[in-house]
C-alpha positions as CSV (number, residue, x, y, z in Angstrom):
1,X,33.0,9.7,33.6
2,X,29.4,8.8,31.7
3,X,26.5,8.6,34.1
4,X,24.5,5.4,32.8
5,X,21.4,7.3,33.1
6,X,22.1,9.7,30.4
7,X,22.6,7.2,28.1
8,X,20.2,6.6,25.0
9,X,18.6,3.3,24.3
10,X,19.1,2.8,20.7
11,X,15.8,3.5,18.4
12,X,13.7,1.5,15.9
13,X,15.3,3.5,13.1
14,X,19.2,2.8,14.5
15,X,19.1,-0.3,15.3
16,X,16.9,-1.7,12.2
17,X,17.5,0.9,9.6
18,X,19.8,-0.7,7.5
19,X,17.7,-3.6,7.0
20,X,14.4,-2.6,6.5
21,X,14.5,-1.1,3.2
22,X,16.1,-3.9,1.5
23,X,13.6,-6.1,2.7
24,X,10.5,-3.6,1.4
25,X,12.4,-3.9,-2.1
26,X,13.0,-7.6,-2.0
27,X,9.5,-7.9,-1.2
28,X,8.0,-5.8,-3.9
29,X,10.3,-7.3,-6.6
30,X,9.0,-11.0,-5.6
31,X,5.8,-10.1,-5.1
32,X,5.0,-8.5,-8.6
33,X,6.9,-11.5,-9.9
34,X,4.2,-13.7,-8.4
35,X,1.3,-11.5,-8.6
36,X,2.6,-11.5,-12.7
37,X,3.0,-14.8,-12.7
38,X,-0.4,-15.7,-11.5
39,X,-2.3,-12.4,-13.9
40,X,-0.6,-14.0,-16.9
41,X,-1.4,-17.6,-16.3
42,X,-5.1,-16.6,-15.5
43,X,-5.1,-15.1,-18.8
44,X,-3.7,-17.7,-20.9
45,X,-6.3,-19.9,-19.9
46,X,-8.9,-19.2,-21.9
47,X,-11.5,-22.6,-22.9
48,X,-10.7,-24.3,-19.7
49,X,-10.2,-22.9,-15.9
50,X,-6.3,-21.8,-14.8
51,X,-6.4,-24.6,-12.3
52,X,-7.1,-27.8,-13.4
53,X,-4.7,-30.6,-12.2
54,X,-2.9,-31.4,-8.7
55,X,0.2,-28.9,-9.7
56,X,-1.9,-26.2,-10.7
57,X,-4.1,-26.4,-7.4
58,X,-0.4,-26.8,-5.0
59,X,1.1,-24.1,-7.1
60,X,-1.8,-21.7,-6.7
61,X,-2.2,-22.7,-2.8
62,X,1.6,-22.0,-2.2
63,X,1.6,-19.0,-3.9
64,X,-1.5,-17.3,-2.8
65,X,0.4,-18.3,1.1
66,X,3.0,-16.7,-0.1
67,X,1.6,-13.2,-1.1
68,X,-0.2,-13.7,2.2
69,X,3.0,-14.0,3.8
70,X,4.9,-11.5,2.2
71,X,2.1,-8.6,3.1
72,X,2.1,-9.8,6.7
73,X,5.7,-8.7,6.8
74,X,5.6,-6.0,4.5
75,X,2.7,-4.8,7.6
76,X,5.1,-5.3,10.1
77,X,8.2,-3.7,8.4
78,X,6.6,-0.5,7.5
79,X,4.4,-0.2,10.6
80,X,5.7,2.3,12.5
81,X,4.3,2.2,16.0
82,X,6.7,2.1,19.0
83,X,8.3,-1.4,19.5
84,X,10.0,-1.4,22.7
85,X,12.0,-4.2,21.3
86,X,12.5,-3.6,17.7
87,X,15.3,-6.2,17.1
88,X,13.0,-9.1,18.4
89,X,10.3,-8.1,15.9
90,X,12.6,-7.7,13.1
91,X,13.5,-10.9,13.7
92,X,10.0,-12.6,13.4
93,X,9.2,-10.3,10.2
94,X,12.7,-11.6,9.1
95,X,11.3,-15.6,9.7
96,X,8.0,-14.9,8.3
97,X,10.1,-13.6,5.0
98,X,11.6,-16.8,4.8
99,X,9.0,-18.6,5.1
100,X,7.2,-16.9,2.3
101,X,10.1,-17.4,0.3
102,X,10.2,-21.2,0.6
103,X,6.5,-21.5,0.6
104,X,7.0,-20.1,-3.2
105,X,10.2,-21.7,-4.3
106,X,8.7,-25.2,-3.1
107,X,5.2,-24.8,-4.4
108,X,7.5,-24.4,-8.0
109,X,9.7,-27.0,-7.2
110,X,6.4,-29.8,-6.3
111,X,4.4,-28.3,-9.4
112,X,7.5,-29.0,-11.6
113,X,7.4,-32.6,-10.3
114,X,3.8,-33.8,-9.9
């Protein structure tokens, strides 16, 4: 019979392997989307400043949040100091994602409308 003692706890990498990498890649591809995004509309605006009416201030506000966002849990994915509870820290990056990703998606969706 297994003593209890001689059991392993289960580490960062086992327990949240599978789903940190998807999230680095999901966060670079919408992040150079939105960092695109914003380089090309600052340079199509030439005579007159990128930002100029309510829409272009909310979408500029909601994605600048949003990169912030997305780099606070690209931080806390990739850091790699000792979590003694890895699942409940994946689980804020994972809230902080999704936050991000509705903070960009809605900042499109009121610019489209106002």
């Amino acid at each position: 019979m297994a003593d209890a003692t001689n059991e392993t706890c289960p580490t960062y990498e086992a327990e949240i392997a599978g789903f940190r990498q998807p999230m680095v890649t999901s966060i670079g591809i919408i992040m150079g989307f939105q960092l695109g995004f914003l380089a090309n509309w600052a340079l199509t605006a030439e005579t007159v400043p990128a930002v100029s009416g309510l829409a272009d201030t909310v979408l500029a506000l909601t994605f600048m949040a949003s990169i912030a966002l997305f780099t606070l849990v690209l931080f806390r994915v990739l850091n790699n100091r000792t979590n003694p509870q890895p699942g409940m820290g994946y689980q804020r990056s994972l809230r902080y994602y999704l936050a991000a990703l509705i903070l960009a998606f809605s900042g499109l969706a009121v610019a489209l409308f106002v």
